[in-house]
C-alpha positions as CSV (number, residue, x, y, z in Angstrom):
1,X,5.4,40.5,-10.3
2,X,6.1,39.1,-13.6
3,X,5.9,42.5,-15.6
4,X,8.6,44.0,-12.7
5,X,10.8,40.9,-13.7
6,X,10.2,41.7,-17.5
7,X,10.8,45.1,-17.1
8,X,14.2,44.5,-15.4
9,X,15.3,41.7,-17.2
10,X,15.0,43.9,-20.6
11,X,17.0,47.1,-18.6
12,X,19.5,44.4,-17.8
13,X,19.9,42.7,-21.3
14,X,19.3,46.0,-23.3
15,X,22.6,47.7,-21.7
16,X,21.0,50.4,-19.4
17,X,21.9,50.7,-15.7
18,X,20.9,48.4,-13.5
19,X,18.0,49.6,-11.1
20,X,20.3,50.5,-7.9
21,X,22.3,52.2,-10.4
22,X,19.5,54.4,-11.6
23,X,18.6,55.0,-8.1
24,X,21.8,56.2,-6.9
25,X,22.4,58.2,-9.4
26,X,19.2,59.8,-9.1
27,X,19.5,60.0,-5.6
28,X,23.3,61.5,-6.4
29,X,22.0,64.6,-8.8
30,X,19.0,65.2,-5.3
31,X,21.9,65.4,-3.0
32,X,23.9,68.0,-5.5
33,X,20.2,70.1,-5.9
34,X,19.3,70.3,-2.2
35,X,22.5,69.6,0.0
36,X,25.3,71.4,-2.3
37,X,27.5,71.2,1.0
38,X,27.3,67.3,1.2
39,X,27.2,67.0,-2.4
40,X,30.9,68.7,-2.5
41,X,32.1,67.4,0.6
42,X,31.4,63.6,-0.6
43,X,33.5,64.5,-4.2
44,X,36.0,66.1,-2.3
45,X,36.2,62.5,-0.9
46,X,35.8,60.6,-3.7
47,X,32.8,58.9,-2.1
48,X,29.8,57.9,-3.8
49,X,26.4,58.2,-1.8
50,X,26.2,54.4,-2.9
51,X,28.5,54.1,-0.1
52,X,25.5,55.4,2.2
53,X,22.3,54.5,0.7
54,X,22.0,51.3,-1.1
55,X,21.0,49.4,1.6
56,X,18.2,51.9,2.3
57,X,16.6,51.3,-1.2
58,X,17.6,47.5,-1.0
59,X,15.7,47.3,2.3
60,X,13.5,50.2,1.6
61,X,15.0,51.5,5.1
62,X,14.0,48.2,7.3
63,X,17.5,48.1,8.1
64,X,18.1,51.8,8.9
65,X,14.9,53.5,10.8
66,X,12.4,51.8,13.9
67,X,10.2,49.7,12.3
68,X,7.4,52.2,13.2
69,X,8.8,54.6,10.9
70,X,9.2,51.8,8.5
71,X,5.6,51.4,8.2
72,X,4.8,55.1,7.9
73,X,7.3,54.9,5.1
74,X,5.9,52.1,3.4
75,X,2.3,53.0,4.0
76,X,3.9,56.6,2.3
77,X,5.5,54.2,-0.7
78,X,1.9,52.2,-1.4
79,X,0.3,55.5,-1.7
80,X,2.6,57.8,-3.4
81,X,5.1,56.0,-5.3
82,X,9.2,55.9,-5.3
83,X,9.6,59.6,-4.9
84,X,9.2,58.9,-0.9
85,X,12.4,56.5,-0.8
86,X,14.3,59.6,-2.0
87,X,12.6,62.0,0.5
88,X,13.4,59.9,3.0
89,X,17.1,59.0,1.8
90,X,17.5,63.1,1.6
91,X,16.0,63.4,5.0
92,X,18.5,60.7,6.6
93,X,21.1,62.7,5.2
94,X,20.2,66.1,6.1
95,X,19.6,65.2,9.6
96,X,23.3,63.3,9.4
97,X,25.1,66.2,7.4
98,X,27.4,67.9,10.0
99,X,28.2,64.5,11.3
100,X,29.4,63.6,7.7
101,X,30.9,67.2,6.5
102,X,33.0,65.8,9.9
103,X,34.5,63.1,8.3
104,X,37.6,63.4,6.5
105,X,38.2,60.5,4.3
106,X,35.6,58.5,2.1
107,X,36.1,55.5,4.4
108,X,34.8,57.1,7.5
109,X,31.6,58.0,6.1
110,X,30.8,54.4,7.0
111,X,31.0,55.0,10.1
112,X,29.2,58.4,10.2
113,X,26.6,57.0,8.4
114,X,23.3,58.3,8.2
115,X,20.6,56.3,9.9
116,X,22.5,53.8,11.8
């Protein structure tokens, strides 16, 4: 625990994103690679996929799936490593898209959300 804390402590201090920051935008350039439609559809809006997902990396997706799923997705996170938080933020979304292509302004998104 205390190397994570250094770790972020010197991201924090040294000027680079924060680590939510990283991971949205991350998260933002998977989006744009493997659902374009979404990915234009939330600039069109002027919506960031912040808007959507931070709470699922915060919570790593306690908040958002049955808590059988959560397990399977943390077992998944022990064994393989972050990339699962983003395979399972792009399959939230993917299984939500034409309810959020429906949407026509950044604030109802929210209420489309994927997830909930």
């Amino acid at each position: 625990m205390h190397a994570v804390l250094r770790c972020l402590s010197a991201c924090v201090f040294a000027g680079l994103p924060r680590p939510a920051q990283v991971e949205m935008k991350a998260l933002d350039e998977l989006i744009a690679q493997k659902l374009p439609r979404l990915a234009a559809h939330l600039a069109e809006l002027e919506a960031e996929v912040s808007i959507l997902a931070t709470d699922w990396f915060l919570t790593l997706f306690a908040t958002s799936m049955p808590a059988e799923t959560v397990a399977r997705l943390w077992d998944a996170l022990f064994n393989e490593g972050s990339k699962v938080l983003y395979r399972a933020a792009l399959a939230l979304l993917k299984s939500s898209e034409p309810a959020l292509l429906a949407c026509d302004n950044a604030g109802d998104e929210l209420s489309c959300r994927a997830g909930q």
